[in-house]
N, C-alpha and C positions, 0 to 999 in steps of 0.2 A: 550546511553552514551558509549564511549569509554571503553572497561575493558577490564585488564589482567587478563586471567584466571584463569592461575597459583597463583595470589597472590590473589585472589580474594574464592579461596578454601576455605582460612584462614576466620572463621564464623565472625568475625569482621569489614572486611573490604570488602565495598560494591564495591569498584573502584578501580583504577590504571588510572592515567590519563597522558601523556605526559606533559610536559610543552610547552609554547611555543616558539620563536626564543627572543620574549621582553621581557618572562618570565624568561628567563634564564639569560639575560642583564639586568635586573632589580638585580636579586637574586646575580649578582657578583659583580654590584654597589654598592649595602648596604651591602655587607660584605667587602670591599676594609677597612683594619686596619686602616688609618689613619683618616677617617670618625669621625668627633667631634658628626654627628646625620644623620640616616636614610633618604636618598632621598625622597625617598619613602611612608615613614609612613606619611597617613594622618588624619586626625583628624575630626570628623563633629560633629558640637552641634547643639542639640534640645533643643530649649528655648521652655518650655510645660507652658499651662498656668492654668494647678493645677498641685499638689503634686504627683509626679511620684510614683507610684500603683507596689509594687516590685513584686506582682504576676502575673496580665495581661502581664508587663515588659519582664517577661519569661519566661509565654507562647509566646506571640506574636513572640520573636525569635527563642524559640521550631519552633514552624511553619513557621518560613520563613528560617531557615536555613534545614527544612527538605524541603521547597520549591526548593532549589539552592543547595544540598550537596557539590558543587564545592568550596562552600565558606567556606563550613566548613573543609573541604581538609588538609591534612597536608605534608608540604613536606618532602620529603623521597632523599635519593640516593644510586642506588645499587652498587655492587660491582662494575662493569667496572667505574662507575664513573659519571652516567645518573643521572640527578635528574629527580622525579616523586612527582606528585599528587596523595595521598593518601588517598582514601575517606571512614570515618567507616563511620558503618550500622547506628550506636548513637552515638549524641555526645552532650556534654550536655553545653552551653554558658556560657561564661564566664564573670559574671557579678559582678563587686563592687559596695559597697554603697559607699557614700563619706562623711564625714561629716567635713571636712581640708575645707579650703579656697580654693575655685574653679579654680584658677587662678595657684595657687599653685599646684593643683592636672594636670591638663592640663602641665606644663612646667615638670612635673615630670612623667608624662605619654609617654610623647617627649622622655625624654630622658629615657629612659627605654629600648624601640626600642622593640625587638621580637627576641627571640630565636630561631632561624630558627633551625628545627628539632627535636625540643621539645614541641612547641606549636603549636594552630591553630594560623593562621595570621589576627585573627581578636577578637578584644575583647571588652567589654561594659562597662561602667559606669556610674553612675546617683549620683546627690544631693539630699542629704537627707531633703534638707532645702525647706521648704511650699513657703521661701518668692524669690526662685529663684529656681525654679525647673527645671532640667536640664539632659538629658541625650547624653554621649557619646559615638560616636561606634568610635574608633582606629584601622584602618585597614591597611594593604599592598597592596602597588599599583598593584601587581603581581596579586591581584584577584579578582579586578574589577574595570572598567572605570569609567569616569565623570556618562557618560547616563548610564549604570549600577547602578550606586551608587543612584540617581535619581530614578528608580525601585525600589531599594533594601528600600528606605529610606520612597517614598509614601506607598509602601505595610506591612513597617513597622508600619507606621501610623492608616494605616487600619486594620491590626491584633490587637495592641493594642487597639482600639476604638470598634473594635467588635469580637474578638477573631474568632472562628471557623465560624463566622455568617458573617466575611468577604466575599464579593462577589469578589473573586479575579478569574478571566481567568488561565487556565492552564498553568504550567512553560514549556517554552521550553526547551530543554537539552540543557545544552551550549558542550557536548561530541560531540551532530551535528554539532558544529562549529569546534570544533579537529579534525571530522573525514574528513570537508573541506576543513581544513587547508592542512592535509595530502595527499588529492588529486591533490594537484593545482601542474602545469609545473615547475618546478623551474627550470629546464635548460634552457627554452625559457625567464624565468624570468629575470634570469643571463643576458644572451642575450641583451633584449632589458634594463636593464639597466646599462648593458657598453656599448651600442649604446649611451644611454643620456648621459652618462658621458664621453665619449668619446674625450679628450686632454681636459681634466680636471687636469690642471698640478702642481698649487700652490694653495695650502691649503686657505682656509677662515678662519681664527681664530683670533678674537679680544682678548683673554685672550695671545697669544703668547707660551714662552715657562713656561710663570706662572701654566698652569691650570694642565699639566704633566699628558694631558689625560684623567684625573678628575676631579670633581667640590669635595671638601673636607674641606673648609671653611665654616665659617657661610653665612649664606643665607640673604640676604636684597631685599625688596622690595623698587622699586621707582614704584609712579604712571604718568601715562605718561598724560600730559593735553590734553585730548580733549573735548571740550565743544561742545555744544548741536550744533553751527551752522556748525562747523566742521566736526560731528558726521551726520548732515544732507547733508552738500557735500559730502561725501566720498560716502552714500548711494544712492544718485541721480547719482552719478560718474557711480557707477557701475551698477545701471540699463541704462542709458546712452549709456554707450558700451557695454553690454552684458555680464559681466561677474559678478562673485558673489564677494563679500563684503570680503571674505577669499584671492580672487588673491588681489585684492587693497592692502591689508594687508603685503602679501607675496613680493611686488612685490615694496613695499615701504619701506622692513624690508630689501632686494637684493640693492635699492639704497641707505640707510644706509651702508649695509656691503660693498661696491664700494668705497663710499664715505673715508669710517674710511679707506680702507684697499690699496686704492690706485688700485686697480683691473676691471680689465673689465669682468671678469669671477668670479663668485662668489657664492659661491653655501651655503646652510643652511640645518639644519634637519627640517620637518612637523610633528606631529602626525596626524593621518589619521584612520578615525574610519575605523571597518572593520565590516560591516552589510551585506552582500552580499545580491542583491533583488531575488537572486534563491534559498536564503538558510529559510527555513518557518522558522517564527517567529525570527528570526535576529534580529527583530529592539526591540523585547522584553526578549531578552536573559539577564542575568546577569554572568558576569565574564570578563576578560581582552579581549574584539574585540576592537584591538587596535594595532597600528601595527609605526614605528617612518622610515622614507624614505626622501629622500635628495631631495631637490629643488636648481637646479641651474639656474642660469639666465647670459646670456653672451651679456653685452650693445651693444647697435647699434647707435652709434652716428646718425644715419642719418633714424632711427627711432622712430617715434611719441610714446606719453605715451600709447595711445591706442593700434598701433601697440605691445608693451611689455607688457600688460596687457593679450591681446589676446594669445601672444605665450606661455606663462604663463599658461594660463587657458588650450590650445590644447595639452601644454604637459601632466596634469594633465587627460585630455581625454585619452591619446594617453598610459600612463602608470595606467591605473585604476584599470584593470585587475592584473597588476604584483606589484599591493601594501601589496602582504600577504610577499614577502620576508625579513629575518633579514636585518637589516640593517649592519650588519658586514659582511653578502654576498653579499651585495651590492658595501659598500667599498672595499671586495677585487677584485670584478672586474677590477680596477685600481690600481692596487698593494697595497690595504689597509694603516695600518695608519689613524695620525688624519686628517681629511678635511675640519673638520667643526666643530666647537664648542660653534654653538646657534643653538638653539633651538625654531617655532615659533606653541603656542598651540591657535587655535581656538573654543572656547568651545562654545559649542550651544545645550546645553541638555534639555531634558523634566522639567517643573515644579516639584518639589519632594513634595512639599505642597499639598495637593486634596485641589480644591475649596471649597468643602464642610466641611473640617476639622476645628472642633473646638479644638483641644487637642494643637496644635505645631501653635507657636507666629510667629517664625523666625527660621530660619537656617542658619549655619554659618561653612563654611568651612576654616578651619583654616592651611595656610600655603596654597605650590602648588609643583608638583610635578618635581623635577630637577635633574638631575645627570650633565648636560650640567653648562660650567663657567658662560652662561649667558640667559636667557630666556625670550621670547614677550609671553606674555597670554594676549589674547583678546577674549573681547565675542559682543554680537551683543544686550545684551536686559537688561534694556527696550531700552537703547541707544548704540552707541559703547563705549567701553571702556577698555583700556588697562594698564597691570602696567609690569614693568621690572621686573626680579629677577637676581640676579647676585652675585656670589660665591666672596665675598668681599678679601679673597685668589688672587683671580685669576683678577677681574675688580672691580677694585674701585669703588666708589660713582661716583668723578668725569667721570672716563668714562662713567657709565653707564648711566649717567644722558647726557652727550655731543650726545649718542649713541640713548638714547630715543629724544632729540630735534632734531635732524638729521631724526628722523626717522619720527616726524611728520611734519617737514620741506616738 
């Protein structure tokens, strides 16, 4: 793991960690003053199918947050004005009973949000009640992904059901991943993505001058209609031509944004995990490998859907390597500014349930993560399925609903 020495003297504090370029984009999001609620704070309930055990409870998180201390981390900023990750040596979870109306506790835990610099950015709660027993973990997007979270929640499972007799695999360092991050080209990065962007000249924004750079409004969900036969063309589509189920996706969200915006050049933001296959144990790290980069797509009347699927997918080839940069280093390759003001999430993460688990009924992740006026989250399983979000601020119901049938037009 990555550690500063100097602060690290202090018998307290085991680490000093850097943040990252989304970490630091995240952290200026949810502090923007006019913010009614946290982007970012997410929410996940364990429906358990007996009465939550306040003692296994906390040990089970004793042990998984000494498994990950990244999680338990607190942010810090020093004098020049650098935020860090600040990790003690102990630290003891932060856990309520609940005995209020559950529903009532959830909408007041929302708004609550996180003290950034006073607390850790992750906190727990459970009902106290036999006949719906329930626990919540409320965390910050800054300190761990979907497939993280997924990790974090089946190992959860497993400590609580067998405490220390858990057979859990060694934690990887997610420090290994800082210390990749900080190795990679950025100058060749830069590079080749002001080559792709390259007379990328009027902005893609469906919000207009409404969103003023921000999503700051309440958040609504529309679900987009795809049904089972539709959900089985898209999938034959793209084994068909060779590409994955994500370009489809991407590449039908580009003829939307054409569509509404009048444009033959169009471009959008992707999140894009960041596992690298050279970096050991990547794929079971837990912390933010996640990284948010621009997709554009420039129509070719006199080219076939396959043809624009393909170049789609070769550019994603062609840029894979230079997906660790911020995405505001990105934008300023072309003189910065807004460009783009959707956002498209494909979520595809591990199971968080063990098959073998009898303690947890269901899981339920409550809300999704947006700073963007308007967002496509789509996942692949058991079928495809997508819902809108969109800062009601910034794009109405009506568009957003015109802007989801357009897209599955």
């Amino acid at each position: 793991m990555t550690t500063d020495t100097a602060a690290t003297s202090q018998s307290k504090i085991a680490a000093v960690l850097p943040l990252t370029a989304l970490q630091v984009g995240m952290y200026l999001q949810s502090t923007l003053a006019e913010r009614a609620q946290d982007p970012y704070l997410s929410q996940t309930v364990l429906d358990l199918s007996a009465a939550v055990e306040r003692g296994r409870l906390d040990r089970a998180l004793e042990l998984l947050l000494d498994r990950y201390p990244n999680i338990r981390a607190l942010l810090r900023q020093r004098r020049n004005g650098d935020l860090v990750w600040v990790v003690p040596r102990a630290s003891t979870p932060v856990v309520t009973a609940v005995d209020d109306e559950w529903d009532d506790h959830l909408r007041r835990d929302r708004s609550v949000g996180f003290a950034f610099f006073e607390q850790p950015l992750i906190r727990f709660s459970y009902s106290t009640s036999a006949r719906a027993p329930r626990v919540l973990i409320t965390y910050h997007h800054a300190l761990m992904d979907g497939w993280s979270e997924a990790i974090f929640v089946r190992e959860l499972i497993a400590l609580y059901e067998s405490g220390e007799g858990a057979r859990l695999p060694p934690a990887p360092d997610f420090g290994d991943y800082l210390a990749w991050t900080a190795l990679q080209d950025n100058v060749t990065a830069r590079q080749r993505w002001a080559d792709y962007l390259d007379g990328f000249e009027s902005a893609t924004l469906v919000a207009g001058d409404r969103a003023n750079g921000s999503s700051a409004g309440t958040r609504s969900r529309l679900d987009v209609d795809i049904d089972d036969a539709l959900a089985q063309r898209v999938s034959e589509y793209a084994r068909r031509t060779g590409v994955t189920t994500n370009v489809v996706v991407q590449t039908a969200w580009a003829a939307m944004l054409s569509a509404r915006t009048g444009s033959d050049d169009v471009a959008f933001v992707m999140a894009t995990s960041l596992r690298p296959f050279d970096l050991d144990g990547a794929e079971a790290m837990v912390g933010l490998l996640l990284n948010t980069v621009p997709v554009r797509l420039r129509w070719n009347s006199a080219a076939t859907a396959t043809e624009m699927l393909a170049r789609v997918q070769a550019d994603h080839l062609d840029l894979d390597e230079y997906r660790f940069l911020g995405l505001s280093d990105i934008a300023g390759t072309v003189g910065g500014g807004e460009l783009f003001d959707t956002i498209v999430v494909y979520q595809n993460y591990p199971a968080p349930i063990p098959e073998t688990s009898g303690t947890v009924d269901e899981i339920t992740v409550l809300g999704a993560h947006m700073s963007f006026p308007m967002a496509l989250i789509v996942g692949p399983d058991p079928a495809l399925w997508a819902f809108v979000l969109h800062d009601e601020a910034a794009v109405g119901r009506q568009q957003a609903a015109m802007c989801a049938e357009t897209f599955v037009e």
